[in-house]
C-alpha positions as CSV (number, residue, x, y, z in Angstrom):
1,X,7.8,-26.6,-17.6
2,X,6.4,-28.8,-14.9
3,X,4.1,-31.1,-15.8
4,X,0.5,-31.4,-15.3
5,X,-2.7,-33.8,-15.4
6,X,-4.6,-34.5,-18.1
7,X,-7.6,-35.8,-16.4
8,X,-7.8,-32.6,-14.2
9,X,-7.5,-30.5,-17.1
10,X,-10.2,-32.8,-19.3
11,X,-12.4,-32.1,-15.9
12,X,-12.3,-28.5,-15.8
13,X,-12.1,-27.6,-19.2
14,X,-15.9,-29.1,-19.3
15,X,-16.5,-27.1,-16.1
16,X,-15.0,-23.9,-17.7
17,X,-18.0,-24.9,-20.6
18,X,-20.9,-25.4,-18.7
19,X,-20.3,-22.1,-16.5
20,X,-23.9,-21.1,-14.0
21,X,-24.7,-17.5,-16.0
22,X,-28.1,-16.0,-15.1
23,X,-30.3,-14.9,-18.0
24,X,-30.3,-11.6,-18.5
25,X,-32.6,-9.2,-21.2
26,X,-29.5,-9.2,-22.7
27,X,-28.7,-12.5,-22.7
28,X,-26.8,-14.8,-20.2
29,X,-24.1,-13.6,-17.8
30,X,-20.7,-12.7,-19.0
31,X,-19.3,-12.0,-15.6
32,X,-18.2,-15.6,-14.7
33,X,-15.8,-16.1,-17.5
34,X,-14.7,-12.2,-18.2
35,X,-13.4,-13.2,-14.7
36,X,-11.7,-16.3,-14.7
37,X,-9.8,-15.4,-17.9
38,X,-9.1,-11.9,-15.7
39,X,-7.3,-14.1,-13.3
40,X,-5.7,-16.4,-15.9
41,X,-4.4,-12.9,-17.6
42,X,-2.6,-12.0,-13.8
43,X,-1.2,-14.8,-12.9
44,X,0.0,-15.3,-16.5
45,X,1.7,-11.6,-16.1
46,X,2.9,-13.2,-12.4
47,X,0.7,-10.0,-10.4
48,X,-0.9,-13.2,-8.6
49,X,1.8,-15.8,-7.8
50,X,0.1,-17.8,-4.7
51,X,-3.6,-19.8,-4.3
52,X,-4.7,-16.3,-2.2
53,X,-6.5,-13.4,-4.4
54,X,-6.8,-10.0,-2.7
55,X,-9.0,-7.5,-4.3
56,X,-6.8,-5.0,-5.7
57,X,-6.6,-2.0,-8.6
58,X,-5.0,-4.0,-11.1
59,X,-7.4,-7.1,-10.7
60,X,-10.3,-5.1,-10.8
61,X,-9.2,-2.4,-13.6
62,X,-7.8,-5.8,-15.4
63,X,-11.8,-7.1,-15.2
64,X,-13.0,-3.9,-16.4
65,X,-11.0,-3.4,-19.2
66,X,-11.6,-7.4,-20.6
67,X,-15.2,-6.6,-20.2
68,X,-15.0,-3.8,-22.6
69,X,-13.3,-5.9,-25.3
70,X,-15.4,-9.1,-25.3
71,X,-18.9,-7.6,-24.3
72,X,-20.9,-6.2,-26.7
73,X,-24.1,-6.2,-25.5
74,X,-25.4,-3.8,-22.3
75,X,-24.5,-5.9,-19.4
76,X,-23.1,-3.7,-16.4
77,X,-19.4,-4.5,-16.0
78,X,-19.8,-5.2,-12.0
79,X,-16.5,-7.1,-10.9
80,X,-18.2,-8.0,-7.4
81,X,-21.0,-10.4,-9.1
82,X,-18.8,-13.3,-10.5
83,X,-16.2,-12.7,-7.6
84,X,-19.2,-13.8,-5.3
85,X,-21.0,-16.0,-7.6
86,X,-18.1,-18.1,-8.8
87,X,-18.4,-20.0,-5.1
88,X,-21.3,-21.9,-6.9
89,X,-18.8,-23.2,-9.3
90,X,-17.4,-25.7,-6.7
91,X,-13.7,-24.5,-7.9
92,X,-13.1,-21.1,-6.3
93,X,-14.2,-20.1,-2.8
94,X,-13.8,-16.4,-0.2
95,X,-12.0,-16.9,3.0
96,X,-13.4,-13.4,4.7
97,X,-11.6,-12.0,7.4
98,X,-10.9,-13.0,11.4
99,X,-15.1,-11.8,12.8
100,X,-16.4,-11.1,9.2
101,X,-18.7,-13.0,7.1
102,X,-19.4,-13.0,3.5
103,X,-22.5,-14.6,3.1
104,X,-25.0,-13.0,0.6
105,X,-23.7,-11.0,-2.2
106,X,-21.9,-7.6,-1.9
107,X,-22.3,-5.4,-4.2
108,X,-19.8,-2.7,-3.1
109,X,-16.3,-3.8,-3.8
110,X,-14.8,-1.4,-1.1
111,X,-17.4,-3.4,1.3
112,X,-16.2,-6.4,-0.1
113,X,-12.3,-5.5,-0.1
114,X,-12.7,-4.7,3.4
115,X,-14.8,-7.6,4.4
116,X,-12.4,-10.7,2.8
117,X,-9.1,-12.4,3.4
118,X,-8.5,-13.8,0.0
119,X,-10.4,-15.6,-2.6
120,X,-8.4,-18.9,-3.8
121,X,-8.4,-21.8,-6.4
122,X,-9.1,-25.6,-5.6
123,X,-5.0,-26.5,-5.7
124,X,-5.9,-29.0,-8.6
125,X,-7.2,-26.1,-10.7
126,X,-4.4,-23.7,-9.3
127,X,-1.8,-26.3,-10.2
128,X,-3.5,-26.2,-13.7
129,X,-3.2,-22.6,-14.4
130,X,0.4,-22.1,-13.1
131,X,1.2,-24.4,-16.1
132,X,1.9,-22.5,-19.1
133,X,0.4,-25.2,-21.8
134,X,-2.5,-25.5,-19.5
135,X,-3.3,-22.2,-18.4
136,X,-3.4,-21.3,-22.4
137,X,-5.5,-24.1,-23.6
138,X,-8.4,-23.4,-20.5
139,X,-7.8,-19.4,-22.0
140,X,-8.6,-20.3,-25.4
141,X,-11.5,-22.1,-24.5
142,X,-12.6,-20.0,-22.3
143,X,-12.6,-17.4,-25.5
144,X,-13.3,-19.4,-28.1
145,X,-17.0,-20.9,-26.5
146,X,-18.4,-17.3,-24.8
147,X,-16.6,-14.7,-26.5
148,X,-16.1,-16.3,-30.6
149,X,-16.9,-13.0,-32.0
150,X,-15.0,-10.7,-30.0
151,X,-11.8,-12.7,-29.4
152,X,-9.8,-11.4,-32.5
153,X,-9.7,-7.9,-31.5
154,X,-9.3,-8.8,-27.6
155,X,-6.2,-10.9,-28.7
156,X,-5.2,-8.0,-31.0
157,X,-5.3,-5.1,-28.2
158,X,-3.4,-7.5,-25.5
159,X,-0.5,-8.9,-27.9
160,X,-0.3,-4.7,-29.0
161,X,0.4,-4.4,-25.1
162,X,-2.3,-1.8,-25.0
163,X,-3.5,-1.4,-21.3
164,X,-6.1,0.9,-19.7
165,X,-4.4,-0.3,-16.2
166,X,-0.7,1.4,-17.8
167,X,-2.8,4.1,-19.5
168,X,-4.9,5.3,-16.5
169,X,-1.0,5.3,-13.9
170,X,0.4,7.2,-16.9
171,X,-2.6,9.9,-16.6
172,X,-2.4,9.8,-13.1
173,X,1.4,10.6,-12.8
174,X,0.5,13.3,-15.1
175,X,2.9,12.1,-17.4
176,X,0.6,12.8,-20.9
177,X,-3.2,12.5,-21.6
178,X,-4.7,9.2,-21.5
179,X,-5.0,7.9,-24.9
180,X,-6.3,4.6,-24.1
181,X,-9.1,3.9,-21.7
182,X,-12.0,1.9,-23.7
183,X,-14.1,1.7,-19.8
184,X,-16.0,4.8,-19.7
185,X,-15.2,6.8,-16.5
186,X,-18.4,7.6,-14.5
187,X,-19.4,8.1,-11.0
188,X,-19.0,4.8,-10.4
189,X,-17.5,3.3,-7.3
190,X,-15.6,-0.1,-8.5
191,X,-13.8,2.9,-11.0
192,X,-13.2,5.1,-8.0
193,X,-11.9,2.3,-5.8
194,X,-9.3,1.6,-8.9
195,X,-8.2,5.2,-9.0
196,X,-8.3,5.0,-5.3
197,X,-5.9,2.4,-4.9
198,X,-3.2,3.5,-7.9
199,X,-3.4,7.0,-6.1
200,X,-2.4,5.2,-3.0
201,X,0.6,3.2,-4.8
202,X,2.0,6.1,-6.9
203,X,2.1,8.8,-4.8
204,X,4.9,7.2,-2.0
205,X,6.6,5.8,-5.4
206,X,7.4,8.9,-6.7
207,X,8.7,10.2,-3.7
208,X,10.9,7.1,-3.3
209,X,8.9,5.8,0.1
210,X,9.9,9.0,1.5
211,X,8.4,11.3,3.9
212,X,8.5,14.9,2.4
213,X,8.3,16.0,5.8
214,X,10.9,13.9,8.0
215,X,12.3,12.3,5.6
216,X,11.6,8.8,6.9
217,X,11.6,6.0,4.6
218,X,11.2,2.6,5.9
219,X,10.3,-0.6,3.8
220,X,9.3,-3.9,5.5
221,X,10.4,-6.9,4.2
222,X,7.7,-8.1,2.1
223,X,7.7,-4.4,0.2
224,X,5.3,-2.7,1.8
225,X,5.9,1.1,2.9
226,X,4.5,3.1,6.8
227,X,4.6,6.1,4.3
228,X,1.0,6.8,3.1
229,X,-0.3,9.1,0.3
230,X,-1.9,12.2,1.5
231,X,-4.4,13.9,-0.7
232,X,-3.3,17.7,-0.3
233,X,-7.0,18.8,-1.7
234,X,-9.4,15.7,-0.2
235,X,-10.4,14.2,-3.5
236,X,-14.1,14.7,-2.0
237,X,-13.4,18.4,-3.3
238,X,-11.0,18.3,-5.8
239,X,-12.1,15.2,-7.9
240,X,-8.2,14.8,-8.0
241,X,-6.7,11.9,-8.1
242,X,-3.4,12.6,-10.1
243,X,-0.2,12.3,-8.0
244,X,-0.1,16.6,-7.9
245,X,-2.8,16.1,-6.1
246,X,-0.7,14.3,-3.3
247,X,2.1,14.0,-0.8
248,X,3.7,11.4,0.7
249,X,3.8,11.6,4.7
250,X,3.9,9.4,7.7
251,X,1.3,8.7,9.5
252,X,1.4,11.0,12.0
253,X,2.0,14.0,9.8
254,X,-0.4,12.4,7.7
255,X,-3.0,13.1,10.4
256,X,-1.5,16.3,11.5
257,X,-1.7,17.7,7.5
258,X,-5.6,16.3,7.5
259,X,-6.4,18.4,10.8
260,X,-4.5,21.7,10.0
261,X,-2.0,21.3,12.3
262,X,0.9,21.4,9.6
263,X,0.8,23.2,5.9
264,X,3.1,24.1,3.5
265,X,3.4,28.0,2.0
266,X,4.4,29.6,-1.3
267,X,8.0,29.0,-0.8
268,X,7.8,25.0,-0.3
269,X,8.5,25.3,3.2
270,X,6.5,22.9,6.2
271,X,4.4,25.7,8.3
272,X,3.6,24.6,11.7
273,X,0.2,26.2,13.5
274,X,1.0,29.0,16.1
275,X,-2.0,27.7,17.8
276,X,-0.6,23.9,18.4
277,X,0.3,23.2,22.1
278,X,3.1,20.7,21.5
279,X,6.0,19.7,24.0
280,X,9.4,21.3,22.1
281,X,11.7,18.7,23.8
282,X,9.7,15.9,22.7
283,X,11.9,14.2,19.4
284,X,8.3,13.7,18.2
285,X,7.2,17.6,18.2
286,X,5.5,19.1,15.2
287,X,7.3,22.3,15.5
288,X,11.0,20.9,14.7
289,X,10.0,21.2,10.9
290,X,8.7,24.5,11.0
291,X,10.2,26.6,8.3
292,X,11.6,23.3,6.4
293,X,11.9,22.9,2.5
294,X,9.5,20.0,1.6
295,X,11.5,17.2,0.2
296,X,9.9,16.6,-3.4
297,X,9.8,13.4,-5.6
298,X,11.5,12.9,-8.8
299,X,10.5,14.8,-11.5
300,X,8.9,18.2,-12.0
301,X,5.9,16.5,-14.1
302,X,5.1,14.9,-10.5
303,X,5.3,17.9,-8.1
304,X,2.8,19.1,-6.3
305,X,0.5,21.9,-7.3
306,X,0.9,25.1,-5.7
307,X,-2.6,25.6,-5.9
308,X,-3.7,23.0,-3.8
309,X,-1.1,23.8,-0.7
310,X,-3.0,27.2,-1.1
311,X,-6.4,25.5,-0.7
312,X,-5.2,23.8,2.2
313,X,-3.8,26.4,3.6
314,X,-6.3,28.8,3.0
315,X,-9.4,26.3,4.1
316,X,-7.6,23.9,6.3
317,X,-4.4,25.3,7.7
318,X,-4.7,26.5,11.6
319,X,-3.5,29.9,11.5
């Protein structure tokens, strides 16, 4: 284990104490600490490795799910406020993107998501919390001064390996009901913007990266995938966000699929629209794949539904 300084962790242990929280008619803030011991929780499980936090589904899910164990009171579980409001800590601070700027508070994480670079550590307080000894003592005091009463059973549900993160992928590969999910799933955006974003991640899993179309499958270095998930059934309609609900396709059939251009029928097999002009000596033409089987992921638990192709097909297809 590397070592680590015992000053800096002296310093910001009585920083991590005397946290800003607004008063509340519930009492102060629980935002600030719910999530810095959020972000001590992902870099512990190594889902943030580097000084740069990007707003993702685990990190926000993550934040949702400690704020159900530890809160007990009816403060609103809003991730955006202490992601904002942590600046006036001195310790953590938002780079937003090239021609952006964050500065007032955003309330819509989507806004936000779309708005910032990365949010990042002081590298003196980074250092701290990539050191295991250190990292767990800042943890337990982060616990043990704002959330005494609730710590035993938060400590109970995360060393039981229970996780509404796990849960809510299982439910949304349709692998089983979801048995564990203590947030309670309203209309509410930061919940849609998780579901959003696993729906994005699963679907091209399951079909290995693969376009069930052309069959293209190409991974850039750093993991990432050009195949996209395509909601068969927009999820504006549907309300469906489970990977049945989905296809994996390139781009450009992505777009085509959206627009009617392409559907698939009762047999499984890619229909092109008799009404597309499209050059047939182009390598790029829609109309090579007419009459194709779709290729289909692993598993019959994560097939697509028939019912859906015969929604788009019946509302968006171009006959």
């Amino acid at each position: 284990m590397p070592p680590f300084n015992q000053t800096q962790l002296t310093i910001y242990t009585r920083k991590f104490t005397k946290l800003k929280q607004g008063g509340t008619p519930y009492g102060k803030a629980p935002h600030k600490p719910i999530f810095l011991l959020t972000l001590i929780e992902l870099i512990e499980k190594q889902l943030i490795t580097e000084n740069r936090v990007t707003i993702t589904p685990e990190l926000v899910a993550t934040f949702k799910e400690n704020f159900s164990l530890l809160v007990q009171t009816a403060h609103k579980d809003d991730f955006t406020q202490p992601f904002f409001y942590l600046q006036s800590e001195g310790f953590w601070f938002l780079r937003p993107k090239v021609t952006e700027r964050i500065e007032v508070y955003i309330r819509s994480v989507q806004t936000l998501s779309d708005r910032l670079d990365f949010g990042y550590f002081t590298d003196d307080l980074f250092d701290l919390l990539t050191n295991e000894y250190a990292r767990l003592f800042l943890k337990n005091t982060l616990l043990d001064h704002y959330f005494a009463d609730t710590k035993a059973e938060f400590m109970r549900v995360k060393n039981a390996g229970r996780s509404y993160l796990l849960d809510l992928e299982t439910y949304l590969l349709n692998e089983k009901e979801a048995a564990y999910i203590p947030v309670q799933v309203t209309d509410d955006e930061e919940i849609r913007f998780i579901r959003g974003g696993l729906f994005k991640k699963l679907v091209p899993k399951v079909y290995d990266f693969t376009c069930a179309i052309s069959g293209m499958k190409v991974i850039a270095v750093d993991g990432s995938s050009l195949v996209e998930a395509c909601h068969i059934v927009p999820i504006s309609i549907s309300g469906d966000d489970k990977v049945t609900n989905g296809i994996a396709l390139c781009p450009n059939l992505h777009t085509a699929f959206d627009k009617g251009m392409i559907g698939v029928d009762e047999r499984l097999r890619v229909v092109v629209s008799p009404s597309l002009a499209d050059e047939i000596t182009s390598p790029y033409n829609l109309k090579q794949f007419h009459g194709q089987p779709l290729r289909l992921p692993f598993g019959e638990v994560h097939y697509p539904k028939m019912d859906s192709f015969r929604w788009h097909m019946r509302e968006r297809f171009k006959g």
